[in-house]
Structures are given as structure tokens and as C-alpha cells.
Residue, then its C-alpha position, 0 to 999 in steps of 0.5 A: x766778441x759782441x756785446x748786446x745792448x742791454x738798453x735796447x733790448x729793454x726798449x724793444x721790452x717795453x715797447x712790446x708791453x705797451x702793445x700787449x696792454x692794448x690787446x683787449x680780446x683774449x685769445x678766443x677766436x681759435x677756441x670757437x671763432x666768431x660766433x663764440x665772440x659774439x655770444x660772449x660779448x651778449x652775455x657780457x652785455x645782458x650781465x651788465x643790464x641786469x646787474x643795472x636793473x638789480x641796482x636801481x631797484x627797476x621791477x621793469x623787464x630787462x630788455x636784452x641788448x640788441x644783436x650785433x651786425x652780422x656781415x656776410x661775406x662771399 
């Protein structure tokens, strides 16, 4: 009969939690691949500037952030 080391697969547990911590881009490129990504991360970005603005109380015009660098490969 085997038996399974319960410590070790508590390990293998925990190693694998520690990864998936890391992981900080939900699962979005199967749903609209990279184009989606970048015009989420602008909205994310633009979000935040104007969420800067509102706080500062600046009546100056938010300038949208810049866009990302495309890379084109052949």
C-alpha cells in the first residue's frame, strides 16, 4: 500500500499559492487579446488621472496619458 505525503503535497500547495499571488493580469487575452489589454490598462491609467485631477482640485485639462508602444512583428 502507498501512502501520500501529506507534507509534501502541502508544500507543492503552497508553492503554487505563492505563484498564482504573483500573477497580476487576469485571464483577458483569450477574451480580446492584446488590443483589449492595452485599451484597458489606458482606461485604467486615464481613471486614475482624473481621479488626481478631481483631488487636487486642478481645473487644468487632464491630459490623456501616452499610448503604449506597439511592437510589430513579421
Amino acid at each position: 500500500m502507498k501512502f501520500i505525503n501529506v507534507e509534501f503535497l502541502q508544500d507543492v500547495r503552497k508553492k503554487a499559492q505563492a505563484i498564482q499571488k504573483q500573477n497580476t493580469v487576469s485571464h483577458v487575452l483569450s477574451c480580446g487579446g492584446y488590443e483589449y489589454l492595452e485599451n484597458k490598462l489606458m482606461d485604467e491609467k486615464r481613471k486614475k488621472k482624473l481621479e488626481e485631477a478631481a483631488q487636487s482640485g486642478s481645473t487644468d485639462t487632464v491630459i490623456d496619458p501616452p499610448s503604449p508602444i506597439r511592437r510589430h512583428v513579421k
